[in-house]
C-alpha positions as CSV (number, residue, x, y, z in Angstrom):
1,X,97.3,216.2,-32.1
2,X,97.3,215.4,-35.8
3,X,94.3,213.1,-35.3
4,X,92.6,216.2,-33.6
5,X,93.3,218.5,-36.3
6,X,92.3,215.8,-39.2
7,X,88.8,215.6,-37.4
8,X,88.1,219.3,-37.2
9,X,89.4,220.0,-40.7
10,X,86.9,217.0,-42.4
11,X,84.3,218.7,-40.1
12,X,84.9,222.2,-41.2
13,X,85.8,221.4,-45.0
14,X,82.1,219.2,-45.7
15,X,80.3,222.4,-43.4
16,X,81.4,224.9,-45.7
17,X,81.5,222.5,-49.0
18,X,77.9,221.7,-48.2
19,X,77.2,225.7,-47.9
20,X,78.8,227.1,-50.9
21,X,77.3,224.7,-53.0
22,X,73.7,224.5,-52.9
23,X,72.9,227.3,-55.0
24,X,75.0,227.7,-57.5
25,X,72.5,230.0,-59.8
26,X,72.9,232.1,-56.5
27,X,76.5,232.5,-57.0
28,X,76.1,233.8,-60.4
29,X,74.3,236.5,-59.4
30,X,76.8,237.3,-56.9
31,X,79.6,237.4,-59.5
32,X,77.5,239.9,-61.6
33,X,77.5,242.5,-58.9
34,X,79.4,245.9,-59.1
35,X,82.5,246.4,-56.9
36,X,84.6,249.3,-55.5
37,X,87.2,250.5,-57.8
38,X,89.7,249.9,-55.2
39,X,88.7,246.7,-55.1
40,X,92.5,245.3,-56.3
41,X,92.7,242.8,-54.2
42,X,89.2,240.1,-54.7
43,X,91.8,237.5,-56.7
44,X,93.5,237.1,-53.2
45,X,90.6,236.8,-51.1
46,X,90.1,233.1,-51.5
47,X,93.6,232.0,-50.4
48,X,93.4,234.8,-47.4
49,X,90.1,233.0,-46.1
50,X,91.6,229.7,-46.8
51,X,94.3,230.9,-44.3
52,X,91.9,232.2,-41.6
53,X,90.1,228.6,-41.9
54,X,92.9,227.0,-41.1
55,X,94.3,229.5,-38.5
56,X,91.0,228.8,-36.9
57,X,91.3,225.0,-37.3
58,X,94.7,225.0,-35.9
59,X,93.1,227.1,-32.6
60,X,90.5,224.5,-32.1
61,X,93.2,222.1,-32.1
62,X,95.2,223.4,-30.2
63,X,92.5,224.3,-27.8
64,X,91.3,220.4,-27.1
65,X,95.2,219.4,-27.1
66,X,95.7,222.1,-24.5
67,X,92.0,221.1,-22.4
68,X,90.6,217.6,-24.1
69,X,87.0,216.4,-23.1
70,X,86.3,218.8,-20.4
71,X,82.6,220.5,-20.6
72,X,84.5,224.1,-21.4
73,X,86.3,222.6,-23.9
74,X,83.2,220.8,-25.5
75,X,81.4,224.2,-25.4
76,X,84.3,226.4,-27.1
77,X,84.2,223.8,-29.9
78,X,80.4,224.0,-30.3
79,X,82.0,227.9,-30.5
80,X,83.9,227.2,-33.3
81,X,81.0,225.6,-35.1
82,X,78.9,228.7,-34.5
83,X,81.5,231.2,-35.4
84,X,82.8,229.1,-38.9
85,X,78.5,228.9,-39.4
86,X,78.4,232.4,-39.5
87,X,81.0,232.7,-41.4
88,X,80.1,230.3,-44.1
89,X,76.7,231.5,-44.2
90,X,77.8,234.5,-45.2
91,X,77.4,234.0,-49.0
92,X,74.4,231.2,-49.3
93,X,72.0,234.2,-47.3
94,X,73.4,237.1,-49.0
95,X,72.9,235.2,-52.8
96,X,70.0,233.4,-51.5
97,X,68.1,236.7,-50.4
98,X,70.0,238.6,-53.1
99,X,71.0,241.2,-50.3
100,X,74.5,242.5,-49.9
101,X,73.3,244.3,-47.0
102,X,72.2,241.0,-45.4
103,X,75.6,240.1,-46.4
104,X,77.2,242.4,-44.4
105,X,74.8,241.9,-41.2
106,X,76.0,238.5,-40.9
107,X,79.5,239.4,-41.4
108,X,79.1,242.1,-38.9
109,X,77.1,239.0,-36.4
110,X,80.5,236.8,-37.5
111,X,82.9,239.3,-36.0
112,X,81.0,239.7,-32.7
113,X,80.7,235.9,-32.4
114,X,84.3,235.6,-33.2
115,X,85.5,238.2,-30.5
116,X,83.6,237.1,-28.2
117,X,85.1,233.5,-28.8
118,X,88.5,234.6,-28.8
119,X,88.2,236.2,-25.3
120,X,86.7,232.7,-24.1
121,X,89.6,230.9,-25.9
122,X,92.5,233.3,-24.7
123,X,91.6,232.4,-21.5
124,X,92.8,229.0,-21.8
125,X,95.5,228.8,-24.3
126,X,97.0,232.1,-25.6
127,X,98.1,230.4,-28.9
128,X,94.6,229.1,-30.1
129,X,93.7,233.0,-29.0
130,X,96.5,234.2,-31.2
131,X,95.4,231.7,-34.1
132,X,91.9,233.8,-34.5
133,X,93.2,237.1,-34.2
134,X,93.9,237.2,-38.2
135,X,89.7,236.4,-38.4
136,X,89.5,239.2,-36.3
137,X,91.6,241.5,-38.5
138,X,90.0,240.4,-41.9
139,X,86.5,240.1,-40.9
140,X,85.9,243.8,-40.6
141,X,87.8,244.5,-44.2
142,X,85.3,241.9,-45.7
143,X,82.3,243.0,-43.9
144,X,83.2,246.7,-45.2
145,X,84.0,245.3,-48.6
146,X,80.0,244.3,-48.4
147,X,78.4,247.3,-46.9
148,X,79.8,249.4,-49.7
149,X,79.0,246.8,-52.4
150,X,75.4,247.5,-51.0
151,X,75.2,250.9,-51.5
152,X,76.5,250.0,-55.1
153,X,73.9,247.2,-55.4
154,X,70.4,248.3,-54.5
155,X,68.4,245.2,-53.8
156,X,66.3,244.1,-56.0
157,X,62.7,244.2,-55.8
């Protein structure tokens, strides 16, 4: 198991090191944004997706301990990688295209992936489903979070 995890945590740590950092200038812009006034909580958000990521590593885990090699099992994990894609290409697109309201499409796209992946997981272990149900519960706060930062931040032109 801890050889599993190991893998999909490298794998998922380069993908969204790789991501986040190939426009920095990007990010910048990003930063310089207005947000919500009940916006308290953006210090926290880091170590909340940090905990997601590794709910959702634990899952995947879990998953191939529960089901290893089979062609389901290969196909839920090529799942993952779509779902933690979306995810982490939430900010490069949004910063890229300086659109928040991109930003929140894609979130919106990463919830829809991730549901429909957690039905698929469920299915097989009820753990890894439980392990992406906190995704599920943040992923419409962030996606939110965006859409009204949009209406705050017209894009540019």
């Amino acid at each position: 198991m801890i050889i599993t995890w190991l893998v999909i945590a490298v794998a998922s740590f380069v993908g969204g090191f790789a991501l986040n950092k190939l426009y920095p200038a990007d990010y910048k812009w990003f930063m310089r944004l207005r947000r919500p006034r009940w916006l308290t909580f953006e210090g926290a958000i880091p170590f909340i997706w940090i905990s997601i990521f590794i709910c959702g590593i634990t899952s995947a885990a879990v998953l191939w301990e529960t089901q290893p090699s089979t062609m389901n099992t290969w196909l839920l994990m090529i799942g993952y990688a779509i779902v933690e894609i979306a995810i982490l290409a939430y900010t490069p697109v949004m910063t890229r295209f300086r659109n928040v309201r991109l930003g929140a499409i894609v979130g919106a796209i990463g919830f829809i992936l991730g549901l429909v992946l957690t039905t698929q997981v469920w299915q097989i272990s009820s753990l890894a489903g439980w392990l992406l149900v906190p995704y599920l519960l943040w992923s419409p706060v962030g996606t939110y979070v965006t859409w009204v930062m949009a209406r705050l931040n017209p894009p540019e032109i």
